[in-house]
NUDO-38241 format. One record per residue (C-alpha): residue in one letter; z, y, x. Coordinates in nm, 3 decimals. Example, Ala and Ser with C-alpha at 12.3 -4.5 7.8 and 13.67 -1.06 7.14 Angstrom:
NUDO-38241
rest:A Z:0.780 Y:-0.450 X:1.230
rest:S Z:0.714 Y:-0.106 X:1.367
***
This chain:
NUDO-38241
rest:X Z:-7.294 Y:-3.733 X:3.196
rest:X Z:-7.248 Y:-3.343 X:3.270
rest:X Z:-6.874 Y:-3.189 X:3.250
rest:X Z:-7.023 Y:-3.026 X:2.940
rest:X Z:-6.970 Y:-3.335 X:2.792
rest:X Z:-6.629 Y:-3.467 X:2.920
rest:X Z:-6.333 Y:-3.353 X:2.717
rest:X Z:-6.017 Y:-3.325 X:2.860
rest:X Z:-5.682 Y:-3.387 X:2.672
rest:X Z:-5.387 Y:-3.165 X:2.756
rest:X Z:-4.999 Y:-3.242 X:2.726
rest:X Z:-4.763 Y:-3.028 X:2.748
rest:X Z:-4.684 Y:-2.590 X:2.728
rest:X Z:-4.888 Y:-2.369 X:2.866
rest:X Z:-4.711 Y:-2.133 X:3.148
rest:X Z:-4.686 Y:-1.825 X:2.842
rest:X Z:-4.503 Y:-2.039 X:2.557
rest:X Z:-4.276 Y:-2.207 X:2.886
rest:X Z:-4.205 Y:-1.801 X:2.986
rest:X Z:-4.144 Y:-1.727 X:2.622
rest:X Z:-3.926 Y:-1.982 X:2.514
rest:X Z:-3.712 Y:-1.898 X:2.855
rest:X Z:-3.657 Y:-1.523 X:2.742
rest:X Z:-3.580 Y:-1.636 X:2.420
rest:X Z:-3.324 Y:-1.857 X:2.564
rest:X Z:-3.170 Y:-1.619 X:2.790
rest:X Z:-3.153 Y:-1.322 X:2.525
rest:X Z:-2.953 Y:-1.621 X:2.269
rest:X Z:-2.723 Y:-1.669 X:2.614
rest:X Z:-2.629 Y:-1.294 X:2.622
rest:X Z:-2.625 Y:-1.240 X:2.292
rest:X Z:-2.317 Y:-1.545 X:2.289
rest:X Z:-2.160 Y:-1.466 X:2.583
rest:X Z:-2.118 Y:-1.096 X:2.429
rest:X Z:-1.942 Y:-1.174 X:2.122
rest:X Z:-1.735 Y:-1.474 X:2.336
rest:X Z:-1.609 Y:-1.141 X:2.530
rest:X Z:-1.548 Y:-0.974 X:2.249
rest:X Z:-1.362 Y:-1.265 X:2.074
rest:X Z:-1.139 Y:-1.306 X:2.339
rest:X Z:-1.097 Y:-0.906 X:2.357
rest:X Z:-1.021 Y:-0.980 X:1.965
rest:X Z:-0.783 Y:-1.263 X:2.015
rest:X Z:-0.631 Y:-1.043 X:2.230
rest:X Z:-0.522 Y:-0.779 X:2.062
rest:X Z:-0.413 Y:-1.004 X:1.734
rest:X Z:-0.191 Y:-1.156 X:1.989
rest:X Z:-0.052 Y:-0.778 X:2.116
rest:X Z:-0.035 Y:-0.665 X:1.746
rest:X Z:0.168 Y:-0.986 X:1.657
rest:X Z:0.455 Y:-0.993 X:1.967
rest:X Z:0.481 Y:-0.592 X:1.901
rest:X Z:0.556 Y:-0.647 X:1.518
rest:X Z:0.845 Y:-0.964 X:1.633
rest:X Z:1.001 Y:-0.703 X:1.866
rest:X Z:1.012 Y:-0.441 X:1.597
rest:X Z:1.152 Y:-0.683 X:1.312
rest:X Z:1.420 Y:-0.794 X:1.586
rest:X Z:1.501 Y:-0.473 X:1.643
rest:X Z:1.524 Y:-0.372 X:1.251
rest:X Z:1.695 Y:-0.685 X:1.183
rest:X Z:1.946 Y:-0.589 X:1.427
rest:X Z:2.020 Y:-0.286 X:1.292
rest:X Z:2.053 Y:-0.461 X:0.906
rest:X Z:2.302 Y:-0.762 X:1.072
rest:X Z:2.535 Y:-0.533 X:1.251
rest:X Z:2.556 Y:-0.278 X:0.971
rest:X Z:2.641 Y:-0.001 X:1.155
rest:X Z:2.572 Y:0.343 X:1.006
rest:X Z:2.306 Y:0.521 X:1.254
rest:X Z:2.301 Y:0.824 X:1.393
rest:X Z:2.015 Y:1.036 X:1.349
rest:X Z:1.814 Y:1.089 X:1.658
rest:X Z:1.569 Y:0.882 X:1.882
rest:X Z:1.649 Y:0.611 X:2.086
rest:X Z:1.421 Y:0.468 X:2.380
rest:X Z:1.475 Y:0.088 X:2.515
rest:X Z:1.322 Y:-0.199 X:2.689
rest:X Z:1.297 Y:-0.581 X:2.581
rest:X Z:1.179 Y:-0.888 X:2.705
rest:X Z:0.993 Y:-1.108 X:2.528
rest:X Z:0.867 Y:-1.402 X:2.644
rest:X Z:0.726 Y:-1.314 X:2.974
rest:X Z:0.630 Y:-1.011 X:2.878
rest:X Z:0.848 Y:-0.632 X:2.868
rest:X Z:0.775 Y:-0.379 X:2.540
rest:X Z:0.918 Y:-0.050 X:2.522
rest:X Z:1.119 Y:0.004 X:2.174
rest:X Z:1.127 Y:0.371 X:2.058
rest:X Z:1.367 Y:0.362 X:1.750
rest:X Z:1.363 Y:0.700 X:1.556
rest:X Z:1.629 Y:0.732 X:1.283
rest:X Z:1.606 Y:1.037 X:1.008
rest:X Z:1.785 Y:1.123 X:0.686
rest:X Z:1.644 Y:0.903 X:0.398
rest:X Z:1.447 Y:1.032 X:0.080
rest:X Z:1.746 Y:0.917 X:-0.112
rest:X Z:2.175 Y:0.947 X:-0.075
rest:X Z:2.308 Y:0.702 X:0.145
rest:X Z:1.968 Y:0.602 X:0.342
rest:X Z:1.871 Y:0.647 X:0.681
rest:X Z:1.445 Y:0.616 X:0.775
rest:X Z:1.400 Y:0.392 X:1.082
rest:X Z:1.071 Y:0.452 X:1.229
rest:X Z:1.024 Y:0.170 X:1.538
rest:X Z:0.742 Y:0.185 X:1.813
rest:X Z:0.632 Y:-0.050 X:2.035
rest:X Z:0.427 Y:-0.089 X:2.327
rest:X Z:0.372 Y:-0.316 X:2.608
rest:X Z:0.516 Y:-0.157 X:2.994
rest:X Z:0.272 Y:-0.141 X:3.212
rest:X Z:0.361 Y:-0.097 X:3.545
rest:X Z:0.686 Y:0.009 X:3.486
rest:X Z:0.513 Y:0.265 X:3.245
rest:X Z:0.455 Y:0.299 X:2.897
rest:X Z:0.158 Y:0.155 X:2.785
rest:X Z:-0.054 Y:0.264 X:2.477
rest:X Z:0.139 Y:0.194 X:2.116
rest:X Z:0.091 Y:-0.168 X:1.986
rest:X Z:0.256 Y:-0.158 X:1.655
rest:X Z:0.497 Y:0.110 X:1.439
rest:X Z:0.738 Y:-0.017 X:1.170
rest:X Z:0.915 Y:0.221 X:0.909
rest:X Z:1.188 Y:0.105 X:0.673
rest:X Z:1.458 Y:0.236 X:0.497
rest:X Z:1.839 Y:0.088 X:0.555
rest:X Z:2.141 Y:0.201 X:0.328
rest:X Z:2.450 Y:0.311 X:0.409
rest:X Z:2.668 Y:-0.025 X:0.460
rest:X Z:2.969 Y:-0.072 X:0.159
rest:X Z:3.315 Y:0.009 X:0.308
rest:X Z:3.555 Y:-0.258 X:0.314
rest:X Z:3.712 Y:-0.309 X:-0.058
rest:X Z:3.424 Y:-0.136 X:-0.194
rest:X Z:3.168 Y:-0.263 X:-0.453
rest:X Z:2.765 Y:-0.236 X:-0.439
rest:X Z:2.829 Y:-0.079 X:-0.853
rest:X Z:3.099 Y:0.165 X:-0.677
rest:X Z:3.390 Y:0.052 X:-0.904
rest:X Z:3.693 Y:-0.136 X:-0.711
rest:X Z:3.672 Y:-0.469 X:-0.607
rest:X Z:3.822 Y:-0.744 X:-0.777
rest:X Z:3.752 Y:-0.670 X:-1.134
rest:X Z:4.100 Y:-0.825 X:-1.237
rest:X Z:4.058 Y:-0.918 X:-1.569
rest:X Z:3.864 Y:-0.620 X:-1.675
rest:X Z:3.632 Y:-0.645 X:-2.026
rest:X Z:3.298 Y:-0.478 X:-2.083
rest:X Z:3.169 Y:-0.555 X:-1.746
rest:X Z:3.215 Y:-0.220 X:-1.590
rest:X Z:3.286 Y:-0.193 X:-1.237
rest:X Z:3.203 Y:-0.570 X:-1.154
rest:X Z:3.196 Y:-0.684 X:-0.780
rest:X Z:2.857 Y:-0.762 X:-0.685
rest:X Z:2.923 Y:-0.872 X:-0.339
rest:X Z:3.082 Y:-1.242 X:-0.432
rest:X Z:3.433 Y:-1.073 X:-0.355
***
């Protein structure tokens, strides 16, 4: 018998489809690593955008609890958060409407002992607290056996 006439079987890849099927692989790798960075990067700034928004609500909330009429003006402070230190610019403006102040908050994360880029901005409206004896309808308080239902305390007084 010649070679001619021997047939050989083959197993297995040839040294092109092994090559191929390697670059494939290692593009698929990059490709997931990249958007694993940019998750993270993501996750990231959710988490930022999230503690920035809790320091601004505190800081609103504050402001509602202690009802204290505000000044105008702009106010700059810093606040720890968990482990972590936000600066807290509060501007305060005349309202659109009587009795209403506009309370514009910013927040940002300190970076070495600087101001880092904005993270979050709040704007609400507060009103002008009720003086003491006074009504949210503006009559006086009490009601004392009034009829009609004119003047009647709102505020469970």
């Amino acid at each position: 018998m010649t070679s001619r006439g021997r047939q050989h079987s083959q197993a297995g890849f040839t040294l092109v489809e092994v090559v191929l099927a390697v670059a494939v692989l290692a593009l698929a790798m990059v490709t997931l690593g990249q958007t694993l960075g940019a998750s993270a990067v993501a996750y990231r700034n959710i988490d930022d955008t999230r503690q920035a928004y809790l320091v601004a609500a505190d800081k609103l909330v504050e402001m509602q609890v202690y009802q204290q009429w505000p000044n105008t003006g702009t106010n700059d402070d810093q606040v720890t958060r968990g482990d972590r230190e936000w600066w807290v610019r509060t501007t305060i403006s005349a309202g659109p409407y009587p009795d209403t102040r506009r309370v514009d908050i910013e927040v940002g994360e300190m970076r070495d002992d600087d101001e880092g880029d904005l993270v979050y901005e709040l704007a609400s409206l507060i009103g002008k607290p009720a003086q003491e004896g006074q009504s949210l309808t503006g009559g006086e308080q009490g009601g004392g056996g009034q009829q009609g239902g004119g003047g009647q305390d709102m505020t469970g007084g």
